[in-house]
C-alpha positions in Angstrom: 0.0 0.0 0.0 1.4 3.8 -1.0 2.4 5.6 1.9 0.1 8.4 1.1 -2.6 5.6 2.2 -0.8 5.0 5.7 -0.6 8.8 5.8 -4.9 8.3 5.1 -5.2 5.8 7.5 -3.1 7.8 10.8 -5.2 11.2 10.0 -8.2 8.7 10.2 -7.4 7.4 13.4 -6.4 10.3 15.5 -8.9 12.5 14.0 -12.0 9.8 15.2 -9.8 9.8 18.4 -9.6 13.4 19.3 -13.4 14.5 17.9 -15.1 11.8 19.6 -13.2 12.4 23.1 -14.3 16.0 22.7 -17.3 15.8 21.9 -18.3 13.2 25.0 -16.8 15.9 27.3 -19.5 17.9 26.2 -22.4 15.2 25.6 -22.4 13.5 29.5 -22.9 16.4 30.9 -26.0 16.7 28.3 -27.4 13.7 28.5 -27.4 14.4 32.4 -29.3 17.3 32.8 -31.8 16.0 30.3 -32.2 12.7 32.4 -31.0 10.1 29.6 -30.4 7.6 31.7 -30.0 3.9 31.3 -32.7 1.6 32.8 -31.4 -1.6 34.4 -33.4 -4.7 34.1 -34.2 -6.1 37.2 -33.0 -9.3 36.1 -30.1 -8.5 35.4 -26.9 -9.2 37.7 -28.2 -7.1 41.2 -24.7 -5.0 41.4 -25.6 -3.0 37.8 -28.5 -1.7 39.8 -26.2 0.8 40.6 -25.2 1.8 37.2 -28.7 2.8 36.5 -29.0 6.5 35.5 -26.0 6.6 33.9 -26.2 8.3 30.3 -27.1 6.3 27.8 -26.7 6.7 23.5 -23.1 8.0 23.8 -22.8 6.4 20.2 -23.5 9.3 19.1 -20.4 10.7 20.1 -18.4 7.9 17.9 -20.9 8.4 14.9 -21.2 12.4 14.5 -16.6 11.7 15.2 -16.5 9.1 12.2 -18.9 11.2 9.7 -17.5 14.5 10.2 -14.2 12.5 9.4 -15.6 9.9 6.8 -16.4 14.0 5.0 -13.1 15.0 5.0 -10.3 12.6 5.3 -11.8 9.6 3.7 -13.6 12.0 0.3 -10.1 13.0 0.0 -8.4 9.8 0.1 -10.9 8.5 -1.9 -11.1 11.4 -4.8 -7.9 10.4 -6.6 -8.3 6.4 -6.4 -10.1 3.5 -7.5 -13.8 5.2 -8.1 -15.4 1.3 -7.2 -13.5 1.9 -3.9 -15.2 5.2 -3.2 -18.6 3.6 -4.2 -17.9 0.5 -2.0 -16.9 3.3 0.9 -20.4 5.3 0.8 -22.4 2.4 0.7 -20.8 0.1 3.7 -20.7 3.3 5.7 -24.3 4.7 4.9 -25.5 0.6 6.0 -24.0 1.6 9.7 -25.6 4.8 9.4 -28.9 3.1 8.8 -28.4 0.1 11.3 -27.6 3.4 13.5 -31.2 5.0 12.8 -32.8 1.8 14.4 -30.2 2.0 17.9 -31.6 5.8 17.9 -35.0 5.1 17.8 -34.7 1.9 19.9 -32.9 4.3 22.4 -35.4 7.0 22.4 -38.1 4.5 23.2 -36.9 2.7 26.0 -36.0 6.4 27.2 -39.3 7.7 26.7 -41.1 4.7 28.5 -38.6 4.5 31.2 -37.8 1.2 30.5 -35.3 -1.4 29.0 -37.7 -2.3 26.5 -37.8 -0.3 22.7 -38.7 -2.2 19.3 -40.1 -5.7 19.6 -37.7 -8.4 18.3 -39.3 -8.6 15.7 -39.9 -5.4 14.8 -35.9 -4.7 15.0 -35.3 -7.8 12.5 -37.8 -6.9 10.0 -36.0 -3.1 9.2 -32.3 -4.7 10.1 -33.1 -7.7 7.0 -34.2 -4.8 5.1 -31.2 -2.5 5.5 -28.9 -5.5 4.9 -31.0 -6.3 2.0 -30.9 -2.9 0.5 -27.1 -3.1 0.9 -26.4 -6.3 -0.8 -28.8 -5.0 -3.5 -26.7 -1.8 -3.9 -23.5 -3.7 -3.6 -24.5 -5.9 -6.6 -25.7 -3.2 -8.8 -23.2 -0.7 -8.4 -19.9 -2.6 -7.1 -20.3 -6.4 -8.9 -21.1 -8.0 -5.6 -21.2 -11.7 -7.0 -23.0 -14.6 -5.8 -19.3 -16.2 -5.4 -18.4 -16.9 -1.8 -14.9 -17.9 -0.5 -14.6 -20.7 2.2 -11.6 -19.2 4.2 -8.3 -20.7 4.6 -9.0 -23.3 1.6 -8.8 -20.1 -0.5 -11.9 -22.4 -2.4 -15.1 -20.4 -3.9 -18.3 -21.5 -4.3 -20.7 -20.0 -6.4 -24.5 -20.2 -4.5 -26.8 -18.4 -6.8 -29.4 -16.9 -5.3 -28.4 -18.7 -1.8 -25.7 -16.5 -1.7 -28.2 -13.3 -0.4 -29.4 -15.6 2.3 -25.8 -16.8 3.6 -25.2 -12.9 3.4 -28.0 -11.5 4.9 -27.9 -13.7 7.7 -24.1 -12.5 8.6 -24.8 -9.2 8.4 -28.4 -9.3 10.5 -26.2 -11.7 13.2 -23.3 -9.8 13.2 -25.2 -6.5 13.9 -27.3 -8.3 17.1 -24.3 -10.0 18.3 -22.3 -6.8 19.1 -25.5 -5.3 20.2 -25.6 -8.3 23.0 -21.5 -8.0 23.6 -22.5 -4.3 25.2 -23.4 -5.7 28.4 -20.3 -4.8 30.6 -18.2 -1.3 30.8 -16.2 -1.1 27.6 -16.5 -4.9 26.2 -17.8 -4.0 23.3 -15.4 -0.7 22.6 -12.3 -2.7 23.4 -13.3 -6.1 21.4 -14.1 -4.4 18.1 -11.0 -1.9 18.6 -9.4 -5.4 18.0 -11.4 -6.1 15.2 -10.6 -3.0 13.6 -6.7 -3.3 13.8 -7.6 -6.9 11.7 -9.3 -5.3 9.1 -6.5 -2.5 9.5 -3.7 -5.2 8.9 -5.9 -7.2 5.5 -6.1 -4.2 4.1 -2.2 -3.3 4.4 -0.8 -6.4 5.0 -2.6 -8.1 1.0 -5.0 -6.0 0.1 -2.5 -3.8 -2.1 -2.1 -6.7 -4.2 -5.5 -8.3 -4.3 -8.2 -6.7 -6.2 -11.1 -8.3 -4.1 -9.8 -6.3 -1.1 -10.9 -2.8 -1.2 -7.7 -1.5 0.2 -8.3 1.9 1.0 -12.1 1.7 2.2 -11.2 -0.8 4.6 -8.1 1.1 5.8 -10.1 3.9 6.3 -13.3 2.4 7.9 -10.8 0.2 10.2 -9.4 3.2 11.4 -12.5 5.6 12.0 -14.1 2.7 14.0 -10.7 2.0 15.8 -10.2 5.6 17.0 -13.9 6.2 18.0 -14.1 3.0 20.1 -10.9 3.9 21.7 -12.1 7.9 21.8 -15.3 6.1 23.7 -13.2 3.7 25.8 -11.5 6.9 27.6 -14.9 7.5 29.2 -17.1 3.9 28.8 -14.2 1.8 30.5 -14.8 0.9 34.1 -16.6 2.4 35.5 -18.5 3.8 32.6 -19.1 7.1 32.6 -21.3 7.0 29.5 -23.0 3.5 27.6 -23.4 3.8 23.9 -26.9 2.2 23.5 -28.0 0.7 20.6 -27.0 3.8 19.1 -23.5 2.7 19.0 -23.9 -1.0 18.9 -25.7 -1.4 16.1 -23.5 1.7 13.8 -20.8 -1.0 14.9 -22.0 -4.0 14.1 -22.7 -2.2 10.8 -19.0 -1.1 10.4 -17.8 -5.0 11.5 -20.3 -6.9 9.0 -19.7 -4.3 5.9 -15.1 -4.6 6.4 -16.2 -8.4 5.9 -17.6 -7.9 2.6 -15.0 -5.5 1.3 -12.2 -8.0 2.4 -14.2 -10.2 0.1 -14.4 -12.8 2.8 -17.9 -12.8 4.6 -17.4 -16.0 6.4 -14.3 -14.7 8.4 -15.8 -12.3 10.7 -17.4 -15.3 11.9 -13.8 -16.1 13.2 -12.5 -12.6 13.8 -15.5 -11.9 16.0 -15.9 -15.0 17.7 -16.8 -13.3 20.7 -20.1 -11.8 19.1 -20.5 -15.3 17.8 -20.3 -16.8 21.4 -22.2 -13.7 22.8 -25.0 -14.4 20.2 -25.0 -18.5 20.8 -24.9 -18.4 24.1 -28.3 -16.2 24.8 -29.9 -18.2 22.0 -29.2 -21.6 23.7 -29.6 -20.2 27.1 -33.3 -19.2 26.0 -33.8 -22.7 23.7 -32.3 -24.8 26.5 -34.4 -23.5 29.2 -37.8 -23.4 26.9 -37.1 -27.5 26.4 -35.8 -28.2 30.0 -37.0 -25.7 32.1 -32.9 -25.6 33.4 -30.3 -23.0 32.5 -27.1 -24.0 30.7 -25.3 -20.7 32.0 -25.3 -19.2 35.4 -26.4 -16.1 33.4 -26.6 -14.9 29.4 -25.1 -13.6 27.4 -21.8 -15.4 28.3 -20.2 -12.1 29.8 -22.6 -11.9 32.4 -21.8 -15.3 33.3 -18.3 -15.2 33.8 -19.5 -12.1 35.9 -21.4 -14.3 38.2 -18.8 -16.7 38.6 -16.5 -13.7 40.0 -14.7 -12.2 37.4 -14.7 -8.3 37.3 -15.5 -6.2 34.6 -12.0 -5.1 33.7 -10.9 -9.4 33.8 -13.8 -10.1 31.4 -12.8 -7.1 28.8 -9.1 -8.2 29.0 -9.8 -12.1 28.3 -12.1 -11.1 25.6 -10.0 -9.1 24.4 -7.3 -11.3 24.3 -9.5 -14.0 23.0 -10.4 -11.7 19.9 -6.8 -10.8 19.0 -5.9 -15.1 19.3 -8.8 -15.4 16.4 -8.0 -12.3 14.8 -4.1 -14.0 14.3 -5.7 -16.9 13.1 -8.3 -15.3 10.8 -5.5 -13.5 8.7 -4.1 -16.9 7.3 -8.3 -17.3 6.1 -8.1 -13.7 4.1 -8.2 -14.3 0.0 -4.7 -14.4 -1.2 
């Protein structure tokens, strides 16, 4: 990769960093004096009883950071290049925009009613399959998404036809909901994706200068927008959390996560890379099934986080080991990439 694209990529980073950190000094003390407040369940763990209150939709901060940079640095990186890059670039980012929309409105609900209850489930699937379905749509019409998919670290493609939309949508519908559920603890889900982020970071210089199915440059640039707001939000979310992102900011990144997957031209690998969404996401949905059948519960508590948090682990343990856990798979994952 040129160094004019490194040179992309740092301004990316820092300038995320620095707007999102200023711009939560100015938000908390908002979101205070209007009473924005998250509601705890009550059954949830008893001791985040006495997190309740604290200011919730702080993904905004992150969000308004990234766009007022993805309008600047990234237009500029992406003026002089590859136009299917820059095409590939608006459309992945406005998909996290949208798949932000829902954590807004979801948010404002469960504010308004003084609950921890927005959208049904239902209701939340039905507009995230159709964002994901308007984005594989636009990717095939204006960037040559194909139906082709490749089966990491067999460097094999398959071509499913139409079953290709389904495989697709499903990843992007699961990925979104399974960092939603990893924002459960004080800065889980800002510190796992910051470690997603540096993978996509790495694809994207490491091979994707020499690979045309990697779009090299909107991957580098995404990668570092969502690293240096989740590490901009970490400075005020990481225990004890000062601020929660909501939906708001959980879904925007779930967004970010599923769309670097498809511009690395390898969908199935974020099922690696983000194997702690994937555990997150099976572990509430067999938790639920399990105790539907049997009327017992497989975990202490789910998602999985919580119960490592009943069986003693602090906050700070559980972001560290996930962390860690993420970085292991994210090592692995780069020997799946396309080559």
């Amino acid at each position: 990769m040129e160094t004019r694209h490194v040179l992309y990529f740092i301004a990316a980073l820092l300038m995320t960093l620095v707007i999102t950190v200023l711009i939560l000094r100015r938000l908390i003390p908002k979101l205070r004096s209007l009473k924005m407040g998250q509601k705890i369940l009550d059954i949830g763990p008893r001791w985040h009883k006495n997190k309740e209150g604290t200011p919730t939709m702080g993904g905004l901060a992150f969000i308004i950071a990234m766009t007022i940079t993805f309008a600047t640095v990234g237009i500029y990186a992406l003026a002089n290049s590859n136009h299917l890059w820059a095409i590939q670039f608006l459309i992945t980012y406005l998909m996290a925009l949208l798949f932000a929309v829902i954590g807004i409105w979801d948010d404002s609900l469960k504010l308004r009613k003084r609950e921890n209850e927005g959208f049904k489930a239902w209701q939340k699937f039905i507009l995230q399959v159709a964002i994901a379905a308007a984005y594989l749509a636009a990717m095939t019409r204006f960037c040559k998404l194909t139906t082709v998919l490749h089966i990491p670290f067999f460097n094999i493609y398959v071509d499913l036809g139409w079953g290709y939309y389904v495989v697709a949508g499903l990843i992007i519908v699961g990925i979104v909901n399974s960092v939603n559920l990893t924002d459960g603890i004080d800065g889980l889900a800002s510190s796992v994706t910051t470690v997603v982020g540096a993978f996509f970071a790495i694809a994207a210089f490491a091979i994707g200068a020499n690979n045309p199915l990697i779009a090299s440059l909107p991957v580098a640039i995404i990668s570092a927008m969502m690293m240096g707001g989740c590490i901009g939000f970490l400075v005020y979310n990481f225990y004890p959390a000062r601020i929660f992102m909501g939906d708001t900011g959980s879904l925007f990144l779930g967004g970010l996560v599923a769309g670097l997957a498809f511009l690395v031209g390898s969908p199935l690998l974020v099922l690696l890379v983000g194997v702690v969404y994937v555990c997150e996401a099976l572990s509430d949905i067999i938790q639920v099934g399990v105790y539907k059948l049997t009327h017992k519960r497989v975990f202490k508590m789910a998602p999985i986080h919580h119960h490592f948090e009943q069986c003693g682990w602090s906050e700070i343990k559980i972001c560290a080991v996930f962390s860690i856990v993420t970085l292991i798979a994210a090592v692995t994952a780069f020997f799946g990439l396309p080559r």
